[in-house]
Residue frames as a rotation matrix with the C-alpha (Angstrom) as fourth column:
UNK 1
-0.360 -0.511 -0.781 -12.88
-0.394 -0.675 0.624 -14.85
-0.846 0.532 0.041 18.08
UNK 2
0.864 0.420 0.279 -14.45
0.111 0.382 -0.917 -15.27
-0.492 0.823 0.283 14.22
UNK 3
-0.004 -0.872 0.490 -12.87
0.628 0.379 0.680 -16.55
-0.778 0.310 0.546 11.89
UNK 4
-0.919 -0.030 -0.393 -11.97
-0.255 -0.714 0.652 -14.24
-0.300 0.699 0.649 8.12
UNK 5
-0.881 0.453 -0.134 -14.95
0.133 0.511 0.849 -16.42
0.453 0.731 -0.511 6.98
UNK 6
-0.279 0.604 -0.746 -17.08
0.838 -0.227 -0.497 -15.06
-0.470 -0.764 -0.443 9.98
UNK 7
-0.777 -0.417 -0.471 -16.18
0.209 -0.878 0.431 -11.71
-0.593 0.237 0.769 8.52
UNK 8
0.687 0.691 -0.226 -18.29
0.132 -0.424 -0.896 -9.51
-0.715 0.586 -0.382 6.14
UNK 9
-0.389 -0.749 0.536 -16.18
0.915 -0.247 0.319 -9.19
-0.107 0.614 0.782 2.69
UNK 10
0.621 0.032 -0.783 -15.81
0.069 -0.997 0.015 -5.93
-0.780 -0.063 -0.622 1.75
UNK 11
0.753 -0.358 0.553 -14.86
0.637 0.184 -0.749 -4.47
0.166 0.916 0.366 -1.82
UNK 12
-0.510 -0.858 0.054 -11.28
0.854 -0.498 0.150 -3.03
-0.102 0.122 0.987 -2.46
UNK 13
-0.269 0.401 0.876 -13.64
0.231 -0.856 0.462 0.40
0.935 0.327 0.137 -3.18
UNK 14
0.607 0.790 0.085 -15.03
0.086 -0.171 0.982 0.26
0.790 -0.588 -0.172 0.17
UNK 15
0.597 -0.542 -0.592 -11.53
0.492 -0.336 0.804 1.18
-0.634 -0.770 0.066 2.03
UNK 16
0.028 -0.736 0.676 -10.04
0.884 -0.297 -0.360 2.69
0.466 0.608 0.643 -0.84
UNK 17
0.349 -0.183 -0.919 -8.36
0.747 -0.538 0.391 5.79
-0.566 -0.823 -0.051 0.23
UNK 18
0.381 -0.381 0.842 -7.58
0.782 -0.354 -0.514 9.25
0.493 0.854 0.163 -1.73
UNK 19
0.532 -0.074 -0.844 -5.45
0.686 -0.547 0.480 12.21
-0.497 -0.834 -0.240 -0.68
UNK 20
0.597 -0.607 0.524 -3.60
0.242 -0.487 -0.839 15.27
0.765 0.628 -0.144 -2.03
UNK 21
0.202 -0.860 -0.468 -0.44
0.612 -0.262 0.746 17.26
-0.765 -0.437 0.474 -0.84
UNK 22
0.981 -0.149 -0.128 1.58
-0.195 -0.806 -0.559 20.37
-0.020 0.573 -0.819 -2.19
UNK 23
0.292 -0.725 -0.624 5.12
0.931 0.366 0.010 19.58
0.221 -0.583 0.782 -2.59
UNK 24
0.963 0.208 0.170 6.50
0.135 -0.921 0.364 22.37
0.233 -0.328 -0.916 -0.72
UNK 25
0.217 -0.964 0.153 10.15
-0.683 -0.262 -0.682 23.96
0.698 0.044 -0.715 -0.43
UNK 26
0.335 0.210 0.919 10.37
-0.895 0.377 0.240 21.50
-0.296 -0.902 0.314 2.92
UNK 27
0.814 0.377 0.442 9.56
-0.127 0.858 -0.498 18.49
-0.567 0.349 0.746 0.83
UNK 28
0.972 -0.088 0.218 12.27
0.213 0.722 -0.659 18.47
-0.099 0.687 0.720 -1.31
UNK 29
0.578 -0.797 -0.173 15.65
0.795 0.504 0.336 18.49
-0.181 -0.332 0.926 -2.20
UNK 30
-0.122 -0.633 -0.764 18.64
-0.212 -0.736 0.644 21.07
-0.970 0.240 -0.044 -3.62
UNK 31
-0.977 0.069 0.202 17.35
0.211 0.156 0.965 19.84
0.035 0.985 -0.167 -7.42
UNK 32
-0.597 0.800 -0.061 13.94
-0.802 -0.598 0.013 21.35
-0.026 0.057 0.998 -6.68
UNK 33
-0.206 0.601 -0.773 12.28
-0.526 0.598 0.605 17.85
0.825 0.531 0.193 -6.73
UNK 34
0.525 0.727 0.443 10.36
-0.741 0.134 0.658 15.84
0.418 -0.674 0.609 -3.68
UNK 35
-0.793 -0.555 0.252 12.88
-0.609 0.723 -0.325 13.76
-0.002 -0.411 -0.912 -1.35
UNK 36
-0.201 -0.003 -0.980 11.69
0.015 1.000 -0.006 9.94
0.979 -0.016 -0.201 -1.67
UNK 37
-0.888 0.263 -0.377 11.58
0.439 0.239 -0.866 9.97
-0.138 -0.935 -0.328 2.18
UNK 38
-0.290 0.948 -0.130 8.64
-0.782 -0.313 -0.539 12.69
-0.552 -0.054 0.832 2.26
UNK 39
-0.114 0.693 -0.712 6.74
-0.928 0.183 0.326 10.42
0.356 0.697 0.622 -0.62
UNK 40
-0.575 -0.371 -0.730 7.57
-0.144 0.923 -0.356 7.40
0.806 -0.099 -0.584 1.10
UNK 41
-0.937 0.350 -0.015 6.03
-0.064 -0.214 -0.975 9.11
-0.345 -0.912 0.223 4.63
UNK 42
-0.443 0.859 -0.257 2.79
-0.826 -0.502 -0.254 9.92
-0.347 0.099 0.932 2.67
UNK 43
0.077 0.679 -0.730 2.19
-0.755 0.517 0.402 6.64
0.651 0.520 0.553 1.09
UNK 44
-0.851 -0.228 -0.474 3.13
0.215 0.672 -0.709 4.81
0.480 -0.705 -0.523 4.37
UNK 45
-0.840 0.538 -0.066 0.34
-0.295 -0.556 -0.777 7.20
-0.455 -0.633 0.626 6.05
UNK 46
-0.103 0.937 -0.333 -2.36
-0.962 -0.179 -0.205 6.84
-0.251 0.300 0.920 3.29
UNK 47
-0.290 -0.062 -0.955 -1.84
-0.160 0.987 -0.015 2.67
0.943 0.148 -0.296 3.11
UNK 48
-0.971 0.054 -0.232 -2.31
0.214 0.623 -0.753 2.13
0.104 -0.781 -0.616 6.72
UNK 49
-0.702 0.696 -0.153 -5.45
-0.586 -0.686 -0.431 4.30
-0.405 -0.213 0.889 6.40
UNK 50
-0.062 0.546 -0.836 -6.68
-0.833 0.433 0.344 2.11
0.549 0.718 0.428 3.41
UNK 51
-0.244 0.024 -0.969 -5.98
-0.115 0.992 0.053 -1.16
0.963 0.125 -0.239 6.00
UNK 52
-0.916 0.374 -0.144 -7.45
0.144 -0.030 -0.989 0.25
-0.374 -0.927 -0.026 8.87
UNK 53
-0.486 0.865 -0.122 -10.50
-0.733 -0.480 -0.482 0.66
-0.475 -0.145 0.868 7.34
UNK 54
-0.118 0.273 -0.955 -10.79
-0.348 0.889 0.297 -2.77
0.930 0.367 -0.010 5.56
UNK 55
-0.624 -0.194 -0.757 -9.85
0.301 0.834 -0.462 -4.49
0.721 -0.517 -0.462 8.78
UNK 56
0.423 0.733 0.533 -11.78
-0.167 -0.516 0.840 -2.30
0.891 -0.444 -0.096 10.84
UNK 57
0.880 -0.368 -0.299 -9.04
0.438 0.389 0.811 -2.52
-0.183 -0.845 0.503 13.26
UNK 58
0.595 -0.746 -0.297 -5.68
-0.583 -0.656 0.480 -1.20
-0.553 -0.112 -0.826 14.21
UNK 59
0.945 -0.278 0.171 -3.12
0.269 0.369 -0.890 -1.82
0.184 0.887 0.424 11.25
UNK 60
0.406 -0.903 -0.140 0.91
-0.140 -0.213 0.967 -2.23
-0.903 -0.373 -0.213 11.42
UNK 61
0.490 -0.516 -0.703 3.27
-0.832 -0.034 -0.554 -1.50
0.261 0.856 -0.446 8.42
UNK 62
0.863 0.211 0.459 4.81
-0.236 0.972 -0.003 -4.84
-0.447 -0.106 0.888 7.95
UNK 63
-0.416 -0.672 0.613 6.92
0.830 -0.005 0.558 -4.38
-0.372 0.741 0.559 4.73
UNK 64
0.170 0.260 -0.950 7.20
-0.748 -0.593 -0.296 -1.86
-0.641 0.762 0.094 2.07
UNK 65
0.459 -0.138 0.878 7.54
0.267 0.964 0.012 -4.84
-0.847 0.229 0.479 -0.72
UNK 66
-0.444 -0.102 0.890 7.88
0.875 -0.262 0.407 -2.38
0.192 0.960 0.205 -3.64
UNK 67
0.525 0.411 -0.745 8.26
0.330 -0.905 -0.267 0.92
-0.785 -0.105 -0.611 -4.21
UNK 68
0.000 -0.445 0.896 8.97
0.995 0.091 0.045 2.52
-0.102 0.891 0.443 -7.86
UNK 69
-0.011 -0.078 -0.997 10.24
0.389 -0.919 0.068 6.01
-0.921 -0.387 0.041 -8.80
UNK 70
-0.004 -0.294 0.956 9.27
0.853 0.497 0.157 7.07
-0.522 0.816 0.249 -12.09
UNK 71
-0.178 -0.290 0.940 9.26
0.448 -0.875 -0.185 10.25
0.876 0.388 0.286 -12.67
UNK 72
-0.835 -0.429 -0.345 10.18
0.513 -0.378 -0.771 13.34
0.200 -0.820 0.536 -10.45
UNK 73
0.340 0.938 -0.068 8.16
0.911 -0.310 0.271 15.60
0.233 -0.155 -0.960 -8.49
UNK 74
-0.160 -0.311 0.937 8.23
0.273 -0.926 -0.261 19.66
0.949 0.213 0.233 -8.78
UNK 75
-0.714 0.247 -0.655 8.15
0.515 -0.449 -0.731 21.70
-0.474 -0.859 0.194 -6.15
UNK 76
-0.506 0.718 -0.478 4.53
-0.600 -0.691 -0.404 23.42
-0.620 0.082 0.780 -6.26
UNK 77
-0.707 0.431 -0.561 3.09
-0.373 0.446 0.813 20.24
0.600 0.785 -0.155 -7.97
UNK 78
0.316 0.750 0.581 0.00
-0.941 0.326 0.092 18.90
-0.120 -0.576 0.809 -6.59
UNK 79
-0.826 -0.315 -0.468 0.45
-0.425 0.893 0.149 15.13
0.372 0.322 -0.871 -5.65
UNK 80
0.305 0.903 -0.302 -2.61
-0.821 0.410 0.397 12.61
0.482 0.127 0.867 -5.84
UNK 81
-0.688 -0.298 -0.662 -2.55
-0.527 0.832 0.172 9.48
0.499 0.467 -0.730 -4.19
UNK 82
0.147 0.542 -0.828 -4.37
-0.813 0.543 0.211 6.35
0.564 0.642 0.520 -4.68
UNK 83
-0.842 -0.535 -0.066 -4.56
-0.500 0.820 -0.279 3.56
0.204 -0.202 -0.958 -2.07
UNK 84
0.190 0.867 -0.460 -6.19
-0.861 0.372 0.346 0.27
0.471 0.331 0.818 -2.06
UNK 85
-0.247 -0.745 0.620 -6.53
-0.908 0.401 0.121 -2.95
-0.339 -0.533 -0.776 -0.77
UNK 86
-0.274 -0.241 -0.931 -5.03
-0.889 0.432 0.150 -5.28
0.366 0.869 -0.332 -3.48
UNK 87
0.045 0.116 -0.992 -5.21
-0.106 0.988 0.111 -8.75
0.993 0.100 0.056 -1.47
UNK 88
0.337 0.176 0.925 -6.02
-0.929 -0.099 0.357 -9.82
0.155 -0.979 0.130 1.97
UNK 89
-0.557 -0.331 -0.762 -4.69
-0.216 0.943 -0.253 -13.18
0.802 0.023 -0.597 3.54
UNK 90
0.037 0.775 -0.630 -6.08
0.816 0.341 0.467 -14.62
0.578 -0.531 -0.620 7.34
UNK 91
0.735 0.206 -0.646 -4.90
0.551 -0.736 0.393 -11.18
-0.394 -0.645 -0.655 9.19
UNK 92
-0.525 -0.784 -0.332 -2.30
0.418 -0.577 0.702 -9.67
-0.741 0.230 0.630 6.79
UNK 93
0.761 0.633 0.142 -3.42
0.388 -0.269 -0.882 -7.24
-0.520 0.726 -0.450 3.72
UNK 94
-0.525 -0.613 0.590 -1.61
0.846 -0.297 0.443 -5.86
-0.096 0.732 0.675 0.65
UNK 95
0.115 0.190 -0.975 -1.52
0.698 -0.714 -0.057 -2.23
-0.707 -0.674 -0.215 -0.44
UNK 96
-0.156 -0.605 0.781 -1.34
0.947 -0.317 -0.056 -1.06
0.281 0.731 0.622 -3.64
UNK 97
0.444 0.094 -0.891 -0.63
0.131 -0.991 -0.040 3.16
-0.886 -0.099 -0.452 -3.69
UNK 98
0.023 -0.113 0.993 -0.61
0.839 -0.538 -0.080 5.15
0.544 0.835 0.083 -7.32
UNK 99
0.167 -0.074 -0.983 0.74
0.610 -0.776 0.162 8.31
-0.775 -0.627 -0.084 -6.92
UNK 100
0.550 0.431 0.716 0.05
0.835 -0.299 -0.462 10.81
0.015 0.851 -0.524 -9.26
UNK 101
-0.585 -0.244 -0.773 1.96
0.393 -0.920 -0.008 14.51
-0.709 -0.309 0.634 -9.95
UNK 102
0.256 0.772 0.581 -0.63
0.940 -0.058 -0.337 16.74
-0.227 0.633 -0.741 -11.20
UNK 103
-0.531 -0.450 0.718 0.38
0.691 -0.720 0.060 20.24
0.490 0.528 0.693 -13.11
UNK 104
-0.080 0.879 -0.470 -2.05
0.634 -0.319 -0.705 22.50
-0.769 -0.354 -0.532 -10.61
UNK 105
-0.864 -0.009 -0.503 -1.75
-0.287 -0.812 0.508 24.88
-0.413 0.583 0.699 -14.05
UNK 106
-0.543 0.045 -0.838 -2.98
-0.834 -0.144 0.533 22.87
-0.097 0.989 0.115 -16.31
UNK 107
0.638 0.749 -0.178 -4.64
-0.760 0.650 0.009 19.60
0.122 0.130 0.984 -15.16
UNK 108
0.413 -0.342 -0.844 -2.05
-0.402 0.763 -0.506 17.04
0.817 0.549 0.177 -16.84
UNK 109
0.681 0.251 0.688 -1.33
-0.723 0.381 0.577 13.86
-0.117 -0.890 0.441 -14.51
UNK 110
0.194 -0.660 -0.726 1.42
-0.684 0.439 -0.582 11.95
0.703 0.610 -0.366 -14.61
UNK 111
0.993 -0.057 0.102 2.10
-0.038 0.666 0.745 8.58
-0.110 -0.743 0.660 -12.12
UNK 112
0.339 -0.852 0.398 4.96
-0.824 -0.473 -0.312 9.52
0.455 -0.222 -0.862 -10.44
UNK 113
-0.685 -0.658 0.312 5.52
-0.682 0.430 -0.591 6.46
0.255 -0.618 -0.744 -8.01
UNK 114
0.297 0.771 -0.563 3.90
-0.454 0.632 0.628 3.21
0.840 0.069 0.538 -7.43
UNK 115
-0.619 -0.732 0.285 4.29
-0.734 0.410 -0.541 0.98
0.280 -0.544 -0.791 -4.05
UNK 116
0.362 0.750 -0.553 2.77
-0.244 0.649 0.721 -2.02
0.900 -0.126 0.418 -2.30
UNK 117
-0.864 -0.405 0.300 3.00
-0.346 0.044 -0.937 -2.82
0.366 -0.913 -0.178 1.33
UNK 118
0.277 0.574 -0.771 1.65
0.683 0.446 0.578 -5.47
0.675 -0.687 -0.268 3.86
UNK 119
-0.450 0.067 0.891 0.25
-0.739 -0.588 -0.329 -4.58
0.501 -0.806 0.314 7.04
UNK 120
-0.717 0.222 -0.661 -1.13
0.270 0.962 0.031 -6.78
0.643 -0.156 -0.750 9.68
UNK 121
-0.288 0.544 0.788 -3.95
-0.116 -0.837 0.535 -6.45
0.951 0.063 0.304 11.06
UNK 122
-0.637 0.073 -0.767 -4.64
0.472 0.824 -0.313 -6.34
0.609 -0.562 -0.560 15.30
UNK 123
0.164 0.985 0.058 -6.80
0.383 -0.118 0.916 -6.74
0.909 -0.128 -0.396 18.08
UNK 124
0.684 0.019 0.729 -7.04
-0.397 -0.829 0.394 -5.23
0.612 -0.560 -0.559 21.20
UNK 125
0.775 -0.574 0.265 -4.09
-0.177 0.205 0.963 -7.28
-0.607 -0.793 0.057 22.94
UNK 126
-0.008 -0.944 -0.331 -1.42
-0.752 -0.212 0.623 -6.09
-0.659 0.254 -0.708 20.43
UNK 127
-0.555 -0.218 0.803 -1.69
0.261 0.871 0.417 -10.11
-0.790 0.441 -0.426 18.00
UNK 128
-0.722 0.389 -0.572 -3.08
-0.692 -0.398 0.602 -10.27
0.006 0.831 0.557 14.93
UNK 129
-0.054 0.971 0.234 -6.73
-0.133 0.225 -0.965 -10.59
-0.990 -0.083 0.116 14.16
UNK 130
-0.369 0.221 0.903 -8.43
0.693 0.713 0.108 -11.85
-0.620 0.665 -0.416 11.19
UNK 131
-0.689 0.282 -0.667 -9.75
-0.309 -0.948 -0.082 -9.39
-0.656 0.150 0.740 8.57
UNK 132
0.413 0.905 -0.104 -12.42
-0.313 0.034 -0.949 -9.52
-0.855 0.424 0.297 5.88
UNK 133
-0.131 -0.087 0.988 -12.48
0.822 0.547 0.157 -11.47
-0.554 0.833 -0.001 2.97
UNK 134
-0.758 -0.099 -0.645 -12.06
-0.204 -0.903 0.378 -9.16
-0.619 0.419 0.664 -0.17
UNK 135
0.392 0.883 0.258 -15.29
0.226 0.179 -0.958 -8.92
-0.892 0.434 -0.129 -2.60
UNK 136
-0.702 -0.649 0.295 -14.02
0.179 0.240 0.954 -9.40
-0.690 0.722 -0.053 -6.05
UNK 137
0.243 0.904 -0.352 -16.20
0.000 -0.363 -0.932 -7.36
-0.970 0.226 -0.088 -7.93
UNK 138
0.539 -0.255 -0.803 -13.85
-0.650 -0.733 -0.203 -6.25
-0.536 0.631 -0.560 -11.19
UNK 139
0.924 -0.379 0.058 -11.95
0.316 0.667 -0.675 -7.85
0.217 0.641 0.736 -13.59
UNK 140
-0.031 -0.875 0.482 -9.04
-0.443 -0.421 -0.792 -5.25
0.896 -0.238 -0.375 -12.41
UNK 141
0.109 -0.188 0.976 -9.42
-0.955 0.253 0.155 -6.13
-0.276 -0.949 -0.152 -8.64
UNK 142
0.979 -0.076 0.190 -9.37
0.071 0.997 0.032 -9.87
-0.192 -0.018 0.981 -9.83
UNK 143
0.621 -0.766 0.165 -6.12
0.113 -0.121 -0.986 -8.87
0.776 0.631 0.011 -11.24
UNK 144
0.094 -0.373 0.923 -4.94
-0.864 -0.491 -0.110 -6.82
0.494 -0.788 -0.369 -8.37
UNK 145
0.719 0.511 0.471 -5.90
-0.688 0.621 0.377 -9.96
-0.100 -0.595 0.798 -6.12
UNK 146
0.935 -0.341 0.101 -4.28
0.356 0.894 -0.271 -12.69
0.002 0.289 0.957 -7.98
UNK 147
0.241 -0.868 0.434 -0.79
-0.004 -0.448 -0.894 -10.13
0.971 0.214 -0.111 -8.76
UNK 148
0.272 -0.120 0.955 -0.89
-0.868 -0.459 0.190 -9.52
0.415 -0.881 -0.229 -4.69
UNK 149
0.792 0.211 0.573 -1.17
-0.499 0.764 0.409 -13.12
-0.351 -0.610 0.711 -3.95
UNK 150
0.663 -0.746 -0.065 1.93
0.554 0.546 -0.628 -14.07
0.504 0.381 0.775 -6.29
UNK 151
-0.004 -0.916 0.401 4.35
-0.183 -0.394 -0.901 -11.14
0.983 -0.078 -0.166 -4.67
UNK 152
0.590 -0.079 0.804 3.09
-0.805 0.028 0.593 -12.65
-0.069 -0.996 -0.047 -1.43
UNK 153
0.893 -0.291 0.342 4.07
0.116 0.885 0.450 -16.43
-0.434 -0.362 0.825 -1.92
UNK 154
0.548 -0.784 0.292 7.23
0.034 -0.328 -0.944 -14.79
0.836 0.527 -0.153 -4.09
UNK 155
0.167 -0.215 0.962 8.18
-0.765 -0.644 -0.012 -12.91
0.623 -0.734 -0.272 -0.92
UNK 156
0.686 -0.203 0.699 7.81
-0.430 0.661 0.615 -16.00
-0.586 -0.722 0.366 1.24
UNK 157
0.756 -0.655 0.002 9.96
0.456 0.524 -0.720 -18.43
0.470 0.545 0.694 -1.39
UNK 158
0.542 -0.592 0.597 12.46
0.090 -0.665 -0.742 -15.98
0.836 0.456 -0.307 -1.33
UNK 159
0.168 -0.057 0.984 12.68
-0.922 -0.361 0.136 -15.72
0.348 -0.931 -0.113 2.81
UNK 160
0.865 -0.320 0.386 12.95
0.163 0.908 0.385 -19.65
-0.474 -0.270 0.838 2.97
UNK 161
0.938 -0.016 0.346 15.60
0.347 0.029 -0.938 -19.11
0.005 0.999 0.033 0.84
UNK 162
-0.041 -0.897 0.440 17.97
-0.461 -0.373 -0.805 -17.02
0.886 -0.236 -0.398 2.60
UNK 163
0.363 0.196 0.911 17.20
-0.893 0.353 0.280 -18.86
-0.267 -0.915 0.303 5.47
UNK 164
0.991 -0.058 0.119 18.18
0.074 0.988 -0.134 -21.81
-0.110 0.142 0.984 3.88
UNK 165
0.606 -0.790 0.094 21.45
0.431 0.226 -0.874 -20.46
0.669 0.570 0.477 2.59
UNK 166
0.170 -0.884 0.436 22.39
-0.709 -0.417 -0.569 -19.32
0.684 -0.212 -0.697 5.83
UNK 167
0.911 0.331 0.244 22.46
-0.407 0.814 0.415 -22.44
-0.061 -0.477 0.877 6.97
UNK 168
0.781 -0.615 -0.108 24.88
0.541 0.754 -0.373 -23.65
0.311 0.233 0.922 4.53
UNK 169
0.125 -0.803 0.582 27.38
-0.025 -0.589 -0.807 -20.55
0.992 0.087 -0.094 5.14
């Protein structure tokens, strides 16, 4: 087995992933506006896509870590989204997804919902496998990179943490 450093890097463009959707009468609620679950389904779908094609390998939804609602979606709006992959560790990757509602009238875009979500990546007996180092081409993907790597070791603090306090209880 090779190690991540065996690997070919590979740039956060080179699995980036893009997709659209109508929201349709289905999709949403009794206030005319897209149910969270449906947006949740689509950026679960178009994130594993973005870390199956970095890792070149089957990809498992780990966490959602963060998911923001900021403005609603219409029925009959077109929705954009936007996934990447923000930060890789030795077999786990980050996800960022931008999700966009676009007027199909008029053009005008508006970022409706941001999330991030690890995934891990395995090999052909079910364990996780190493994945590619990320090529750090941008000043934004450095960003991305360095922001992913703080809500990872956050995320881990945080899990020693309750673990620790249910110790004391």
């Amino acid at each position: 087995m090779s190690s991540p450093n065996e690997l070919s890097p590979k740039s956060p463009q080179e699995s980036a992933v893009e997709t659209r959707h109508v929201v349709l009468p289905n999709d949403a609620n009794h206030y005319g506006t897209a149910f969270g679950g449906a947006i949740m389904s689509w950026i679960d779908l178009i994130a594993v896509m973005a870390a199956q094609r970095h890792s070149g390998r089957e990809a498992v939804t780990v966490s959602i870590d963060r998911i923001n609602f900021i403005t609603p979606i219409q029925i009959g709006d077109h929705v954009n989204l936007k996934a990447m992959v923000n930060y890789v560790g030795t077999t786990s990757m980050e996800v960022g997804v931008q999700v966009n509602r676009e007027n199909p009238y008029t053009g005008e875009m508006v970022r409706a919902t941001t999330a991030y979500l690890s995934f891990v990546a395995l090999d052909e007996n079910k364990k996780p496998a190493p994945v590619p180092p990320l090529k750090l081409e941008t000043d934004l993907e450095k960003r991305r990179f360095a922001e992913g790597k703080m809500r990872i070791e956050m995320a881990k603090e945080f899990a020693a943490k309750i673990k620790a306090s249910r110790k004391i209880s």
